[in-house]
C-alpha positions in Angstrom: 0.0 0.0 0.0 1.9 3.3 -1.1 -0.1 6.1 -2.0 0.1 7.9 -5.8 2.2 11.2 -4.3 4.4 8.8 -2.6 5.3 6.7 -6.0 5.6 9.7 -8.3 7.9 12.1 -5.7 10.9 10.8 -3.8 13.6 13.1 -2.0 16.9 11.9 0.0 16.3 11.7 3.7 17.9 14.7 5.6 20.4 14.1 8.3 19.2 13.3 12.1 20.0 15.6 14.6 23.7 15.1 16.0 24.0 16.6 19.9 22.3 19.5 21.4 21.2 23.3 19.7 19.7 26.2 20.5 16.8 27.6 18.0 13.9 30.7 18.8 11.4 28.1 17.7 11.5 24.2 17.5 8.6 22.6 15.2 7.5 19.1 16.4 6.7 16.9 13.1 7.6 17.2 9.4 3.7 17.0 8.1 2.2 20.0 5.8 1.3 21.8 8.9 4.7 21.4 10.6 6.7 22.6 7.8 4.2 25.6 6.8 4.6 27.0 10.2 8.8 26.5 10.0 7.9 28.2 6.6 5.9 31.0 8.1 8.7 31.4 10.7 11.4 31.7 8.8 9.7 34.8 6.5 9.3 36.2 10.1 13.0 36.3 10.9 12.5 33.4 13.7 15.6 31.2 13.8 13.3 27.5 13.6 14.2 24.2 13.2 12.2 21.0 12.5 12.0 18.0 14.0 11.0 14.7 12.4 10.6 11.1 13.5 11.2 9.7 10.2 10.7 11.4 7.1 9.1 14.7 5.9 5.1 14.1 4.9 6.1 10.1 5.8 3.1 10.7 8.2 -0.5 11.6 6.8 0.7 14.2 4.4 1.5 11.3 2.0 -1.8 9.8 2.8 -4.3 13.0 2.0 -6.2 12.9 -1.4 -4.4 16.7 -1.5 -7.5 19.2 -1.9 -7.1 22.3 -0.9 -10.4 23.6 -0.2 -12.6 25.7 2.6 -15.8 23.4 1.7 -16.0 21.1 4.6 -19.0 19.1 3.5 -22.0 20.3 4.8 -21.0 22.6 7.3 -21.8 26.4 6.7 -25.5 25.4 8.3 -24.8 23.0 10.9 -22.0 25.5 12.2 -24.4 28.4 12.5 -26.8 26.1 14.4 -24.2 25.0 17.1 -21.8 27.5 17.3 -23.4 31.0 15.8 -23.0 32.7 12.3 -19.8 35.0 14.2 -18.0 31.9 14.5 -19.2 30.2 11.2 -17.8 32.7 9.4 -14.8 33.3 11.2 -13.9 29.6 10.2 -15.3 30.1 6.3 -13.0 32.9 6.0 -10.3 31.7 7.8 -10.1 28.6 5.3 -10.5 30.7 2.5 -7.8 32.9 3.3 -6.0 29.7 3.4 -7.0 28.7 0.1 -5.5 32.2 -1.7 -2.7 31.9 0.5 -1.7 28.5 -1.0 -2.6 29.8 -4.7 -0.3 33.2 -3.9 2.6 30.9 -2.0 2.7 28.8 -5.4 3.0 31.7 -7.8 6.0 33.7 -6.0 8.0 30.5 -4.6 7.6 29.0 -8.0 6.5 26.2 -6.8 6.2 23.2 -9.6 3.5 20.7 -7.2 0.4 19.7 -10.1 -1.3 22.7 -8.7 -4.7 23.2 -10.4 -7.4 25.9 -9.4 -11.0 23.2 -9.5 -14.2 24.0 -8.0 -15.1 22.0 -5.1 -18.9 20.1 -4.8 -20.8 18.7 -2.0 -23.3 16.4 -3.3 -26.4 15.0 -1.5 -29.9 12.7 -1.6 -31.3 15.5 0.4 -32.2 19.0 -1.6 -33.6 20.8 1.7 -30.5 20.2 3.3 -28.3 21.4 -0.2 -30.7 24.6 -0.4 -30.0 25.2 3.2 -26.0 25.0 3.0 -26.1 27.1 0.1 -28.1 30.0 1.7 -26.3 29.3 5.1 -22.4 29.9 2.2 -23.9 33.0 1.7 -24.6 34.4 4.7 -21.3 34.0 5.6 -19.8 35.8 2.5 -19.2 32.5 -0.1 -20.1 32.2 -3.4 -21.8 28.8 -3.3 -24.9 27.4 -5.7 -26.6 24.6 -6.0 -25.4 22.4 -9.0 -28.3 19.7 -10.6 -25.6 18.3 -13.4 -22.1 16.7 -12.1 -19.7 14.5 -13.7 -19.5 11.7 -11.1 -21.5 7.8 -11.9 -23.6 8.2 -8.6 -27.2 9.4 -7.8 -27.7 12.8 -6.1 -30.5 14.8 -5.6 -28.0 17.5 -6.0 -24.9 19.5 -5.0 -22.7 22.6 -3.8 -20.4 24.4 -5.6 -17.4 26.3 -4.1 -15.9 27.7 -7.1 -12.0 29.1 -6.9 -10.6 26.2 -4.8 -7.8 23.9 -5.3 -5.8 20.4 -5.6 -2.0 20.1 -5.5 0.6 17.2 -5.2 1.5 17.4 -1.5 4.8 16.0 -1.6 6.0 18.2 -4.2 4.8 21.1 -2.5 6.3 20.6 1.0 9.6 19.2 -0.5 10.3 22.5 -2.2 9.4 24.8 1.2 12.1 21.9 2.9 14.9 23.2 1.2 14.6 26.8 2.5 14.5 25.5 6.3 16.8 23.4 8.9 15.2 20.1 8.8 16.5 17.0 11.0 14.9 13.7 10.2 15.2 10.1 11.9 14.8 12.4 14.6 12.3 11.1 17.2 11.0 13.6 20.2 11.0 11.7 23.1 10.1 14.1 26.1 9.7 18.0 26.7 11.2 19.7 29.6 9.5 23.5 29.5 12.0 24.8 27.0 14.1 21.6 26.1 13.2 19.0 23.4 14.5 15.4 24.1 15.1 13.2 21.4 17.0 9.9 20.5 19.5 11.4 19.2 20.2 15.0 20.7 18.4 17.7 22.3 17.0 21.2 21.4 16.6 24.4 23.8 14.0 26.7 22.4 12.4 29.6 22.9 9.1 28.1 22.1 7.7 24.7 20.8 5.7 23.8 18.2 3.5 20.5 18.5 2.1 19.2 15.1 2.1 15.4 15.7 -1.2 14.7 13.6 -2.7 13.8 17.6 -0.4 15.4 20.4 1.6 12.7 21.8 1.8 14.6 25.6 -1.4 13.6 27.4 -0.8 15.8 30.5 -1.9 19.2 30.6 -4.2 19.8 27.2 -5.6 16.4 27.7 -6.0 15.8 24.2 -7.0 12.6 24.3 -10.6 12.9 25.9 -11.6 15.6 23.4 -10.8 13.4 20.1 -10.6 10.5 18.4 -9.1 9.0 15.3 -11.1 7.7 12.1 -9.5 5.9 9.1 -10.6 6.1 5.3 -9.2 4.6 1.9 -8.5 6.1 -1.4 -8.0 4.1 -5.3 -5.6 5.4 -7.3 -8.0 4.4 -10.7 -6.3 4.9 -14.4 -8.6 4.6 -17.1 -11.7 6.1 -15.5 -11.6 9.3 -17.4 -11.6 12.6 -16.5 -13.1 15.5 -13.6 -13.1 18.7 -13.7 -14.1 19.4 -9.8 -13.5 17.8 -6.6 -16.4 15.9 -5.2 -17.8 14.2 -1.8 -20.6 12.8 -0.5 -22.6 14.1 2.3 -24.2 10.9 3.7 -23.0 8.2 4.8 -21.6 5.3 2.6 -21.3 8.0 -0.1 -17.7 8.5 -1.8 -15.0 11.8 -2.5 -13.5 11.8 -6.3 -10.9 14.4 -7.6 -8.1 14.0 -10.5 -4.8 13.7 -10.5 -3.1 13.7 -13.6 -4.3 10.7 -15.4 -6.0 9.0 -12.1 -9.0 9.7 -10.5 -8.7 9.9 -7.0 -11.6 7.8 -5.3 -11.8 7.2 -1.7 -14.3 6.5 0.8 -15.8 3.6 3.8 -14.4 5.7 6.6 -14.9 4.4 10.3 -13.0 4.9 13.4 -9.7 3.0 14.2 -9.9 0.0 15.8 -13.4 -0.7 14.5 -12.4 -2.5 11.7 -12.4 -6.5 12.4 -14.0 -8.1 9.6 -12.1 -6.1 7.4 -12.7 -6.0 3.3 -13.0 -2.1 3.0 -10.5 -2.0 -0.1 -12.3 -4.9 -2.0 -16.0 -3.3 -1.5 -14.4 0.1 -2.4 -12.6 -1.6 -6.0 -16.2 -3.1 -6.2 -17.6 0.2 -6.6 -15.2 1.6 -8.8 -16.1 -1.4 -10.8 -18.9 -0.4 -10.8 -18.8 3.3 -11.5 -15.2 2.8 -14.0 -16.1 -0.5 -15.9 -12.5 -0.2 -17.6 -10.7 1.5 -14.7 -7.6 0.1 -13.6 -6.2 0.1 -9.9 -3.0 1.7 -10.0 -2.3 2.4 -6.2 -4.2 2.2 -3.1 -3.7 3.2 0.5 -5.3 4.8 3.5 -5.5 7.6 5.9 -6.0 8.4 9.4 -7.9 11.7 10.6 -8.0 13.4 13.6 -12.0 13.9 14.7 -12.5 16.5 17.6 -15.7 16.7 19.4 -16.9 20.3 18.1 -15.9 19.3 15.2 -13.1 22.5 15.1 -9.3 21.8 15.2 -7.7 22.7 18.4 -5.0 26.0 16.9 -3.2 27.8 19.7 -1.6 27.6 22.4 -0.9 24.1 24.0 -2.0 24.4 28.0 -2.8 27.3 30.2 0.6 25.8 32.2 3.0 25.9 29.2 1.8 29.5 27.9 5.4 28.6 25.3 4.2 25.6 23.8 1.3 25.5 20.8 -0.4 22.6 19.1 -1.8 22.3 15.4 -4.3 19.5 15.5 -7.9 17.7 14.7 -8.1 18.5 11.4 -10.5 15.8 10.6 -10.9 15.4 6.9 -9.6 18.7 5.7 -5.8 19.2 6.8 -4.4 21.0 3.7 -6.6 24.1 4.5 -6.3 23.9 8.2 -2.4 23.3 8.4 -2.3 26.4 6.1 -4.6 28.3 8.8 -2.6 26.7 11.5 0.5 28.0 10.2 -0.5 31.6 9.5 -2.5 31.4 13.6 0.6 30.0 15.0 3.1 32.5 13.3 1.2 35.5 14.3 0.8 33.8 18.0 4.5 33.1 18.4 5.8 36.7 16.9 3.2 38.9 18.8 0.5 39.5 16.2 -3.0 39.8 16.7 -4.7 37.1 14.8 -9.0 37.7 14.7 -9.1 34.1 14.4 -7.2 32.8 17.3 -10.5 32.6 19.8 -12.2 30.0 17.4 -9.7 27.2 17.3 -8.1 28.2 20.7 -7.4 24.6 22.6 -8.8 25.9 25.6 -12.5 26.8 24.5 -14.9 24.9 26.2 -18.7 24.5 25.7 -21.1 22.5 27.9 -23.0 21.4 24.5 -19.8 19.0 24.4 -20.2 17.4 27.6 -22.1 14.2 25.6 -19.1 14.3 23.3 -16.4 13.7 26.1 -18.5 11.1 28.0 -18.5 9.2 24.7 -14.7 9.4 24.7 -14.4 8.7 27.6 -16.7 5.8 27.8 -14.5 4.4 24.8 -11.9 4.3 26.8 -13.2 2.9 29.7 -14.7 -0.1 27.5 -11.5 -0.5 26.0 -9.4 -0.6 29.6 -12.5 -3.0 30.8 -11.9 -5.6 27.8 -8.3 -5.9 28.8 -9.2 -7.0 32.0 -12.4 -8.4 32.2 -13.0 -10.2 29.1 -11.6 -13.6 28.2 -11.0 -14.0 24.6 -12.6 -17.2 22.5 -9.5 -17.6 20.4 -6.5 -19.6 21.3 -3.3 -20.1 19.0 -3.8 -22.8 17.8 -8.0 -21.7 16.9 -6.5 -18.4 14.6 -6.8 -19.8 10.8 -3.1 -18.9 8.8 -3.5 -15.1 7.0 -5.4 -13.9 10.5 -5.3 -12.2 13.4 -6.2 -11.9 16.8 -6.2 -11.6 20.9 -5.4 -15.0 21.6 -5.9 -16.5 25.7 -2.8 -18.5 25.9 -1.3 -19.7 29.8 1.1 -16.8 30.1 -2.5 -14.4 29.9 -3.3 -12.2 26.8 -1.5 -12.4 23.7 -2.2 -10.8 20.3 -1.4 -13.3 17.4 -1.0 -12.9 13.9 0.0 -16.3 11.4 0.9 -16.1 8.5 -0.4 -17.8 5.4 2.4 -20.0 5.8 1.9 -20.7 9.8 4.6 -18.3 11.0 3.4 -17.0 14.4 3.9 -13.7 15.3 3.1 -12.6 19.1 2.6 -9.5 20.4 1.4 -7.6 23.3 -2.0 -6.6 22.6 -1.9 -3.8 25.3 -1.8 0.1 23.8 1.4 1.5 25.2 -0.5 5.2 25.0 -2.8 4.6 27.9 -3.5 0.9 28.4 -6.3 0.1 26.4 -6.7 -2.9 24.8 -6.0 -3.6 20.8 -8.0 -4.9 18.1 -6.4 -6.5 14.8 -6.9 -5.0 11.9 -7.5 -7.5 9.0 -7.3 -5.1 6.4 -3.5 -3.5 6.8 -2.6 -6.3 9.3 -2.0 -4.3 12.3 -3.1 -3.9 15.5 -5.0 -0.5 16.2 -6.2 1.2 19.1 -10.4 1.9 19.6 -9.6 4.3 22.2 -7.3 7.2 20.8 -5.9 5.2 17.7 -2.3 4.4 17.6 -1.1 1.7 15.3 1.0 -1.0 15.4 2.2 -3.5 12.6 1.8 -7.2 13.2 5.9 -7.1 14.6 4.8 -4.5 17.1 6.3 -1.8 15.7 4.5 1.9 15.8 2.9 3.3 13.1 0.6 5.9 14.3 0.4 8.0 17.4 -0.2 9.5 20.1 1.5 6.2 21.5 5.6 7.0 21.5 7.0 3.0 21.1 6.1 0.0 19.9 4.6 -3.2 21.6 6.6 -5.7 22.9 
């Protein structure tokens, strides 16, 4: 599974960081909104460095399907409803301004990255609720309409236009902003001590301290962890299925996203939380559809992503804890992190060099609203169900029971044990226990790993990590 950005863009790994600096600013992970904030810095005169665990965009940069848009499904009405048309269109603009910012970034860096301006569309089976979003776009200053004719092989009742967005090649884009900054890589942040970054392999003393992890990987203060979770989706790479002009997703459930790329449309879709994913066979119903859809279409790469979902449904921007007033966060971008690591940049640089920024109070960390009380019971309750399975429920399977090509939590003599056996009968055993916060794993049958229901870390069958906020493997 390697996505299409990865397979047409490679770059040499950067050195790792070799003893202990001094910077104004250190920037915690190498993703699109890591490196636009070093970016950002750098045009403000800030001495920055960057810090990455393995590779630049190696994390869900590579994974995105790329667009660059401030349409966010459905949201201009259901914003107004539960936060109030001030803040709905404090977060429209804001994304917008993110949107021209990319297009004005790409035109005086030069930037060669597949940009292409393309209109973005929401499409629906419900025309009271398209009517509604497009009256709600223009309340809050965005030229939307409703659009009864689209390109994509699906039934709609109809759809929303954004015109004037955008779709890029990610990889490209942040490769040629990594040359103008001081990058280490293989570079893995262990702990922060107030102004000191520890990692395995040297240390940084800075000024102030940039967290954009994807999902924070300190628990304690911010408590991240009990305000969102994690939700995976999966994308086709499909040649031979024509051409778009737009960028297109679904508004209900079940329903897909399509965009272009060169001569690949882009087709993704069957999200659902991590963890929750035991029977598996998301990739083969999704190449069943584009069967479906693109008779003579061609699977050319596929691959999946992992999203940050907060409970308000508005990334956490700002400052990192009340008790660290030097450290920020950029995180819970949900679907939509090319927009919202641009905004996250532009918020974060103004925050860090003393500018007023008029959207800082909407994505501050630290709002609160008791409308999401239900929201962080739910969390929490995950949690709790997760911590109770480890040590209260007996699994049916033994060793010997698991069939070769599966996985799962196995009750051997020794206790718990997570299993995976190959098609040939090689056994590999793990421990099925979430290093993050203790909660029990689930195997994933459709990347063979083991993933996390409670705040989604990932492991491969070995044990070894593959997504935070957990900091090490399994044994």
């Amino acid at each position: 599974m390697e996505s299409i950005w990865s397979k047409t863009w490679s770059r040499k790994k950067g050195p790792a960081l070799n003893g202990e600096i001094q910077a104004d600013v250190a920037v915690i992970g190498g993703g699109m909104a890591g490196i636009l904030t070093a970016w950002y810095l750098k045009q403000s005169g800030v001495q920055v460095v960057v810090l990455e665990a393995d590779r630049i965009g190696g994390g869900q940069t590579k994974n995105t399907t790329a667009k660059i848009t401030a349409q966010h499904g459905l949201f201009c009405s259901r914003l107004i409803e539960t936060k109030g048309e001030e803040v709905a269109r404090n977060y429209v603009q804001a994304n917008q301004t993110a949107v021209e910012a990319y297009k004005r970034m790409i035109r005086e860096e030069d930037i060669d990255c597949d940009f292409r301006e393309s209109d973005a569309y929401v499409y629906s089976q419900d025309e009271d609720k398209i009517r509604k979003e497009v009256e709600a776009a223009k309340i809050l200053g965005i030229h939307a309409s409703i659009e009864n004719h689209l390109e994509i092989p699906v039934s709609y009742a109809g759809a929303v236009r954004f015109p004037g967005q955008a779709e890029f090649h990610p990889l490209k884009f942040i490769g040629a902003l990594a040359l103008q900054l001081t990058i280490y890589e293989d570079t893995m942040v262990t702990e922060i001590q107030d102004h000191l970054v520890k990692t395995t392999c040297g240390s940084v003393k800075a000024d102030k301290i940039v967290i954009a992890t994807h999902f924070p990987f300190i628990n304690f203060p911010g408590m991240y962890f009990t305000r969102m979770h994690q939700e995976r989706s999966y994308v086709l790479a499909l040649s031979g299925a024509g051409k778009l002009n737009g960028m297109y997703i679904g508004n209900e459930q079940g329903m897909f996203s399509f965009r272009q790329y060169d001569q690949y449309i882009l087709l993704g879709g069957r999200a659902h939380r991590t963890g929750e994913n035991r029977t598996g066979g998301q990739y083969e119903a999704l190449k069943k559809s584009a069967k479906k859809m693109f008779p003579e279409s061609k699977v050319s790469a596929y691959w999946s992503n992992q999203d940050c979902v907060t409970i308000d449904h508005l990334p956490f921007i700002g400052r990192y804890a009340a008790k660290h007033p030097n450290w920020f966060v950029a995180t819970g971008f949900q679907k939509w992190g090319m927009s919202l690591s641009m905004v996250s940049a532009r918020l974060l640089n103004d925050l860090i060099c003393g500018i007023k920024n008029e959207y800082a109070e909407i994505f501050s960390p630290s709002r609160f609203s008791i409308k999401e009380i239900p929201g962080i019971m739910k969390e929490g309750g995950k949690a709790v169900k997760g911590l109770t399975k480890r040590f209260f429920q007996v699994p049916d399977e033994t060793i010997a029971s698991i069939e070769p090509g599966h996985g799962a939590v196995a009750d051997t003599p020794q206790g718990k044990v997570g299993v995976y056996k190959t098609e040939t009968g090689q056994i590999y055993q793990v421990d099925p226990i979430c290093p993050h916060l203790g909660c029990e794993l689930s195997w994933n049958p459709e990347e063979n790993s083991w993933d996390c229901p409670c705040h989604g870390s990932r492991f491969d069958y070995k044990g070894n990590l593959l997504n935070g906020p957990a900091q090490r493997g399994i044994r």
